[in-house]
C-alpha positions in Angstrom: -10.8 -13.5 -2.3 -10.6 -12.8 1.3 -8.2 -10.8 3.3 -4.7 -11.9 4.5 -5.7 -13.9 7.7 -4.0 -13.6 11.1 -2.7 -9.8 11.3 -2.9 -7.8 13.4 -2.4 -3.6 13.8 0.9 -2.1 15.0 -0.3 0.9 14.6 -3.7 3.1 15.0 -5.1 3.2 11.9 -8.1 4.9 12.4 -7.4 8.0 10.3 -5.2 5.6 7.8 -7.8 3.4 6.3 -7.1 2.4 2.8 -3.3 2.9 3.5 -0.3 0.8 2.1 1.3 -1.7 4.7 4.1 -3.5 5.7 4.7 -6.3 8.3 6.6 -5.1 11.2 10.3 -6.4 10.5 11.4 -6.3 14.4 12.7 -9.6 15.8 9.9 -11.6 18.2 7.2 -9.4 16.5 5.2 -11.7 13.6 2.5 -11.1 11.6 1.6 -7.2 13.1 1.5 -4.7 10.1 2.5 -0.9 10.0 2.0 1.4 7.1 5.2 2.2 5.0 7.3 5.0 5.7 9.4 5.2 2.6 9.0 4.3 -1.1 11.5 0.8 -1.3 9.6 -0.6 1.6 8.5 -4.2 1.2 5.1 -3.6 1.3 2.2 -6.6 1.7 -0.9 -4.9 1.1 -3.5 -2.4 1.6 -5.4 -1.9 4.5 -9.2 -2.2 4.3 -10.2 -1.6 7.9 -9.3 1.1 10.3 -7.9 -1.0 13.6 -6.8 0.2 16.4 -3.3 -0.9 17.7 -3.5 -4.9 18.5 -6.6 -5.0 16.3 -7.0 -7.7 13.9 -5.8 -6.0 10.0 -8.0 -6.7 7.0 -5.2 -6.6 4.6 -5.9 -6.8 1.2 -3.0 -8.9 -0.6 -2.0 -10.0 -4.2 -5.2 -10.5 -7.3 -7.6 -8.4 -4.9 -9.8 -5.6 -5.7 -9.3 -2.8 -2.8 -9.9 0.7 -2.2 -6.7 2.3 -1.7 -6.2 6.2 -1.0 -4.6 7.8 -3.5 -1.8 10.8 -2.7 -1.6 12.4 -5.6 -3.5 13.3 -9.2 -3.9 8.8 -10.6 -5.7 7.9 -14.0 -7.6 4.4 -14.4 -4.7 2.4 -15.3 -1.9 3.5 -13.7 1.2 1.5 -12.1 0.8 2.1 -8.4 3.4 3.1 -6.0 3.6 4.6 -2.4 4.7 8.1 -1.3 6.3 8.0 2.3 3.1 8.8 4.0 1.7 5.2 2.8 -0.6 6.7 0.0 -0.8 5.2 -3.2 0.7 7.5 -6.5 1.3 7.0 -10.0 4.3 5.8 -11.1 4.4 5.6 -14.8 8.2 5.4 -14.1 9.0 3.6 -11.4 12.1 5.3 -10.2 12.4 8.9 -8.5 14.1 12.2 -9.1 16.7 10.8 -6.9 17.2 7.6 -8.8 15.5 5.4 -6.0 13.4 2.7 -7.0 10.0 3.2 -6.3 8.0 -0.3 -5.2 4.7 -1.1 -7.1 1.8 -2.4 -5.1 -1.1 -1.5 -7.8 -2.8 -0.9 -10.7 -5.4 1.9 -11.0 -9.2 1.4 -11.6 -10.3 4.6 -11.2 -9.7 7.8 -11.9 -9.0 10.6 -8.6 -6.8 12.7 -7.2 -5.1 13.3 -3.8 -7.4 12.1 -0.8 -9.4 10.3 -2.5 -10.7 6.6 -1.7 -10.8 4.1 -5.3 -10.6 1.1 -6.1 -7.4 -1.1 -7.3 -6.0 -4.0 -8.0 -3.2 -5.4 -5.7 -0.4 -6.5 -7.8 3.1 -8.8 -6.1 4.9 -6.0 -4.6 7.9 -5.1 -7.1 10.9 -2.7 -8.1 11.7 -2.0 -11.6 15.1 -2.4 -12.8 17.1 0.4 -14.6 18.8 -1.7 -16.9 
């Protein structure tokens, strides 16, 4: 599989390789990504590059194997969400201490802990119900 074509960087991704993203959302802006700032964002993917802004994004998108970073302790098998700072965590329960629900972008492959660069597999971004 290939990356999601066309995108480019809204942001300067050079220290956030590997991070979750999002497209852009504003009005007259298309197809720029950002990473996500909170955990019910509608994320698209995982970035595999590390663009500058108005760089072209290799995204990684839905049935792909990726490296994603993780930010937090993750074992091989794992649901994947994202913390605010567009890191993937576990989420063996999709909702928070605060009730939110938490959006799933993965499943774990590997094994690690916060920092760390492994491998995943990008699921269709979802939210768990509580009923």
């Amino acid at each position: 599989m290939a990356p999601i074509p066309g995108l480019l960087a809204d942001a300067d991704f050079s220290t956030r390789q590997f991070y979750v993203v999002k497209l852009v959302g504003t009005t007259g802006v298309e197809w720029e990504v950002t990473p996500t700032t909170a955990i019910t964002d509608r994320a698209i993917g995982i970035i595999q590059n590390d663009p500058s802004t108005g760089q072209a994004a290799q995204v990684a998108g839905l049935g792909e194997i990726a490296k994603a970073q993780y930010g937090g302790t993750v074992t091989n098998g794992q649901w994947l969400g994202f913390g605010t700072d567009a890191r993937v965590v576990a989420s063996a329960d999709p909702t928070t201490a605060s009730g939110a629900l938490r959006t799933i972008i993965a499943q774990a492959l590997e094994d690690g802990a916060t920092g760390e660069n492994h491998y995943v597999l990008v699921l269709s971004p979802w939210q768990a119900t509580t009923t």
